[in-house]
N, C-alpha and C positions, 0 to 999 in steps of 0.2 A: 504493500500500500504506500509505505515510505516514497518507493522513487513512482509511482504513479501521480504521485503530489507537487514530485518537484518539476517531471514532465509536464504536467498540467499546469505549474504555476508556469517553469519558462516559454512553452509554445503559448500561452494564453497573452503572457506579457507580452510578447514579440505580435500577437497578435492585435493587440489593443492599441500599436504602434511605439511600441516601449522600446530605446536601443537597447541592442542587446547587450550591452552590459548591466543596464541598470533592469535586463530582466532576470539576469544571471543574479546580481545583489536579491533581487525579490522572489525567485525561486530558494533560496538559500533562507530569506526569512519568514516564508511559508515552512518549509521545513522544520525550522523553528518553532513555529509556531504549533505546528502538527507535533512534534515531538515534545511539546509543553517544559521547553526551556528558551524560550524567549531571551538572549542576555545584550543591552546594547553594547555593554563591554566588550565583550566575547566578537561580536559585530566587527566595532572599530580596530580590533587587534587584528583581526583576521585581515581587513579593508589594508590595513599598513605593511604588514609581513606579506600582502599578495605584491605589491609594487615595489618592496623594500627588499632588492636581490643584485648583487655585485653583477648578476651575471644577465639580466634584465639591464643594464645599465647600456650594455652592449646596442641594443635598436637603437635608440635616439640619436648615437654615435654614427652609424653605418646610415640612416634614415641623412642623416646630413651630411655625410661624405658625398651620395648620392646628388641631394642639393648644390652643394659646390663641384663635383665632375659637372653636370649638366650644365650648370650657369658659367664657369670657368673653363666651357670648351672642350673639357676632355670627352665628352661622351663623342663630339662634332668628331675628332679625330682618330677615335677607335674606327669609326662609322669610315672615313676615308682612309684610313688602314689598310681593311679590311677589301672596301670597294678597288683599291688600287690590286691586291694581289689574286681575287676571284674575280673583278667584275664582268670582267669581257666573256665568262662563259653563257651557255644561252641560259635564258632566268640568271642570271651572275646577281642580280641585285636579293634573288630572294637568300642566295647563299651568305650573299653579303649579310643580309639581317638576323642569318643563325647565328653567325659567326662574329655579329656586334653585339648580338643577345648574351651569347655565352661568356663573350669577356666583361660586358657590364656587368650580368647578374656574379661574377665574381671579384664583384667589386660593391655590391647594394643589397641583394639579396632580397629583394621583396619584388614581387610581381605587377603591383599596379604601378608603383615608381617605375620600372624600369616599361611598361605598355608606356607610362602616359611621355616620359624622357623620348624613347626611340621612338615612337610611334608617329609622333610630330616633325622625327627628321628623313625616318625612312618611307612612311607612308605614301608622303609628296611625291619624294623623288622615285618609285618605283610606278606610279599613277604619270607621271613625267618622260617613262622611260615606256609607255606603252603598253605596260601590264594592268591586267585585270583589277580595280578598284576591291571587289569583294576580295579577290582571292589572297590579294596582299592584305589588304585587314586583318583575315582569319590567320595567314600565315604570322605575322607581328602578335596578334592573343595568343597561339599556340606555344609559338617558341618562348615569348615570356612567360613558363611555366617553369624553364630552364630558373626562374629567378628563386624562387626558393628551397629549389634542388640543390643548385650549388652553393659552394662557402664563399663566401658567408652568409647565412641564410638566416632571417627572420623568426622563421616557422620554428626552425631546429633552437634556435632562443628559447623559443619558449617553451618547444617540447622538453627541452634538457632541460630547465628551470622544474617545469613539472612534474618532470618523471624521475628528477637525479641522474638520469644518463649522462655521460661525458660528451661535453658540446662538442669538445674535438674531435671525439671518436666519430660523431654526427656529421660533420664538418667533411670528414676525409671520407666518411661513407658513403655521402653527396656526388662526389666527383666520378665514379662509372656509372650512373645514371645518367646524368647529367650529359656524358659524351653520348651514351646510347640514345639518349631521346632527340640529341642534335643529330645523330647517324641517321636514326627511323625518319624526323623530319626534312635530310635532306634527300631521303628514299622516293618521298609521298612528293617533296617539291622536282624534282628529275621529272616523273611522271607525270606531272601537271605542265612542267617548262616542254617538255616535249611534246604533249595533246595539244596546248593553246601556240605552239609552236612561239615563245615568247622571243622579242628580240635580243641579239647580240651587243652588250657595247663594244667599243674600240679599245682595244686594248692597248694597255699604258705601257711607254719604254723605261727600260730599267730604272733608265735617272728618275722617271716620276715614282715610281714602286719605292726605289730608295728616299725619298725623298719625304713622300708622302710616312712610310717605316720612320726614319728620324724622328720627323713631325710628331709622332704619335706613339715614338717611347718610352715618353716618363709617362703614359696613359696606360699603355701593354705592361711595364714594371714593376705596376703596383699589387695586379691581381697572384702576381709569380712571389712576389718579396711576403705578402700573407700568407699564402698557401706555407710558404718555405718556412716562416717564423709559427702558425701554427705546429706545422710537424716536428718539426724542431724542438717545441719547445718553449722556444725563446722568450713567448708572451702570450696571454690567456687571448681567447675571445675577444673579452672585453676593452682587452688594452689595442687589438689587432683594430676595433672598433674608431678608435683614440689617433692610432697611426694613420688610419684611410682618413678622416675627418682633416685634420691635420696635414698630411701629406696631397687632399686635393685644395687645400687652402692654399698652402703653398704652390700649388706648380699653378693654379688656375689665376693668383694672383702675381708673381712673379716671373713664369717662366711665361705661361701664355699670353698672360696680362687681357685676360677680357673679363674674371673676374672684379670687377670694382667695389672698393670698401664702400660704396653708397647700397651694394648689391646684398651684403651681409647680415644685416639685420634683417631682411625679407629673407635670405636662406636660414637664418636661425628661425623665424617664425612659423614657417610651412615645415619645421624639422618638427618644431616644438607638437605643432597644431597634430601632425601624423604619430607621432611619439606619446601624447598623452593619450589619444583614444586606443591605444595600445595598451598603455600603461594601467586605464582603469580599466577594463577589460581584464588584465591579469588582478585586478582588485578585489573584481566582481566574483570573478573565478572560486577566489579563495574562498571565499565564504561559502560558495556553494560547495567546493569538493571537503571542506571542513565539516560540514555537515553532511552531505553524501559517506564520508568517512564515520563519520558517529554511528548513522544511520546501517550502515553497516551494509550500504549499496554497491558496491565492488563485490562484496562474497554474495552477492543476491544474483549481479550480472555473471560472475563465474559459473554460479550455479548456474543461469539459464544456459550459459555456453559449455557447460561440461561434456555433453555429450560428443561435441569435438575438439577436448582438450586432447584426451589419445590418439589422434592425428592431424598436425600443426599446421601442415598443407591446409586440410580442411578447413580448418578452425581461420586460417588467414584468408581464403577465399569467405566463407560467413562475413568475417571484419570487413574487408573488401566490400560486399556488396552491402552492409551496414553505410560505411563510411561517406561511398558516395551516392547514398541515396540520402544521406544529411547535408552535402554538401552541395545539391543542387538547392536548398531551402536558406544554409547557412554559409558564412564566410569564415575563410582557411581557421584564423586565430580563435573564434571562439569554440568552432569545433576540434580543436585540440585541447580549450582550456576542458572544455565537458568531456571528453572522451577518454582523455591519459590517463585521468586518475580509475576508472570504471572496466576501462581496458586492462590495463596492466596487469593487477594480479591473473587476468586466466590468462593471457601470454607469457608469465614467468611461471605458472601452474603446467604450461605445455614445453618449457623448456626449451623458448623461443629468445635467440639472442634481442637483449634489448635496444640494441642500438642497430639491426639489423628492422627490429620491427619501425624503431622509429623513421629512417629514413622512407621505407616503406608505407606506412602510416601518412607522414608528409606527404607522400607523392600521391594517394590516396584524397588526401584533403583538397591539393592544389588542384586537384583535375578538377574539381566542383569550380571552379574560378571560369571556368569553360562551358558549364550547363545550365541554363535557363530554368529556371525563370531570376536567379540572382545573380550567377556568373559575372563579378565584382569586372574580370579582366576584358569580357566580351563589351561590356559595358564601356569600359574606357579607349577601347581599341575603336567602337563605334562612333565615339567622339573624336578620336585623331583621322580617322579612317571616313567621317562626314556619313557615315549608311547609317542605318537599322538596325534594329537586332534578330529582323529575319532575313534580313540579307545573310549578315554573316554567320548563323546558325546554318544554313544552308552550305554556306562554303568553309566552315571550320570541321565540320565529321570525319573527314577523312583524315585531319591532321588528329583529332581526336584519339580515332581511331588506334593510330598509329601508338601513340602515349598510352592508353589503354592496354593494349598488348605487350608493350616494354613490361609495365605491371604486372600483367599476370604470369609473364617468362620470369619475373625474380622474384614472384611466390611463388612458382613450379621450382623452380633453382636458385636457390637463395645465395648459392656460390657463385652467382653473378656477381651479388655484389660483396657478401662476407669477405674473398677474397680478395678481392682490389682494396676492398675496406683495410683491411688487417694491414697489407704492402703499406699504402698508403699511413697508415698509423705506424708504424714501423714498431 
């Protein structure tokens, strides 16, 4: 009855138009309330120790790196990077925007920053260049999924905050997905570049290739210097957070110099403005998985899920088709904050690595950023992208598609990624 209550209170709040954090806080003190210990104390401690984490400190940091790459130019010159050494193949612009996805998202790590940053530079120019309006929409929403997959990732924030898993172990486990979902999408875009028979550009002489590379090395440096100082060792999450914020301040105001300190206070304020609805969110969280926890809801949903704890495969296909069928209603973060604590004990009862589920898990959530009727990322790509949102439903499935099945081959074979994971972790 306990978690029928809390069910009840959060879809009802969400329904009455409640954000969802502050349905989260109200499902938690219906709970309360049902369990006849009501305490406002208990309330506010829980409200403070949700936002109050070394390792939560990490978003607001990378949320602003993000800010300054984009407004300081460096996003501009990954993007002509990229387009100098793939452009001239046929579709070359769509490869180009894989291949500008995956080194942003390893530098931001969040999905809708990195649709609404690229989307506005690549969208134009590939609608410029002769290609299909929808298909490059869809293609721009898809590949930014690449953004919470790889390190540094948002998502994995806050699932390691939640679950106690090792952000880092999160972080390196990121990274063979992430190449495989850019593999499958540049499978699905081949296919498409050759039906709509898409044009060629011209292709650039060495000098510009080199040129353009120079241009756009202190931008390619940064993603390679984290990755390297995660593994390493050298510096937490948090502090990697700290370097990227700092390091695009630096090179966007002095070395590119289009950064302008008039420009700053506006990137601290849209850091700020994205970072707190984050921040309470993990506020809200607390208090409901603190009382989900009293309530003794985690051994209620184990037991439901027992019957496929003695086969882990199974038991992750179940989760799987749970996950995203909440995730076409609900957005990435707060279905992590509700699910990890609920989930986890019957994936540690199945003898399921936990950071093997969490990566998984994430890429489970993020794909809901993709399906309608919420799909956070569809939404934002429709805005850079000027259509619909049945435009681009129409032409994002098959990229869909493609992401979907990556998924189900690394819960068929989870040595997809255990193994790069572990190398990677060294």
């Amino acid at each position: 009855m306990t978690l029928v209550v809390f069910l009840a209170a959060l879809i009802g709040g969400m329904l009455i138009g409640l954000p969802v954090c502050f349905a989260l806080l109200f499902s938690g003190v219906c709970m309360m309330g049902f369990l006849n210990g009501f305490n406002p104390q208990i309330l506010s401690q829980n409200l403070f120790s949700g936002a109050d984490s070394f390792s939560m400190m990490a978003v607001p940091f990378f949320i602003m790196a993000g800010e300054f790459m984009n407004r300081g130019g460096i996003t501009k010159r990954i993007v002509n990077a990229a387009n100098a050494m793939i452009g001239h193949v046929r579709g070359g612009l769509g490869y180009v925007s894989i291949m500008a996805i995956l080194l942003f998202a390893s530098m931001v790590g969040s999905a809708v920053a990195s649709t609404a940053f690229l989307g506005a530079i690549l969208i134009p120019m590939m609608v410029r260049a002769g290609y299909n309006r929808d298909k490059s929409t869809a293609l721009i929403a898809a590949g930014n999924i690449l953004s919470p997959i790889m390190p540094p990732s948002v998502p994995m924030i806050i699932f390691g905050v939640q679950s106690g898993v090792s952000i880092t172990k999160l972080f390196m486990g990121g990274i063979a997905p992430a190449v495989y979902l850019s593999l499958a999408l540049c499978v699905i875009w081949f296919f498409i570049a050759k039906r709509d028979n898409l044009p060629k550009a011209k292709r650039q002489s060495t000098k510009q290739v080199v040129k353009a590379l120079i241009d756009g090395l202190w931008a390619l440096i940064l993603p390679l210097f984290i990755l390297f100082g995660l593994r390493s060792g050298k510096f937490t999450p948090t502090e990697a957070g700290v370097i990227a914020a700092v390091y695009a301040l630096i090179i966007g105001m002095f070395v590119y110099k289009e950064l302008k300190p008039s420009m700053i206070m506006d990137c601290l304020v849209s850091a700020a403005k994205s970072s707190s609805v984050i921040m309470f969110l993990a506020a809200g969280a607390m208090v409901s998985s603190w009382m989900m926890t009293v309530a003794n809801v985690p051994s209620i949903v184990t037991g439901i899920l027992s019957p496929f704890i003695g086969n882990p495969t199974l038991l992750m296909f179940v989760i799987c088709a749970i996950v995203l069928l909440v995730g076409t209603s609900m957005d990435v973060t707060p279905t992590i904050m509700i699910l990890t604590p609920v989930l986890l004990p019957a994936i540690k009862a199945a003898g399921i690595d936990t950071a093997y589920f969490g990566v998984v898990f994430i890429l489970m959530c993020v794909l809901g950023l993709l399906t309608p009727p919420v799909g956070t990322v569809l939404n934002v790509a429709c805005s850079a992208g000027r259509i619909n949102m049945e435009r681009i439903v129409k032409s994002v499935w098959p990229f869909l598609l493609a992401e979907v099945i990556i998924l189900l081959l690394m819960v068929l074979f989870p040595n997809l990624l255990i193994i790069p994971m572990n190398f990677f972790v060294g």
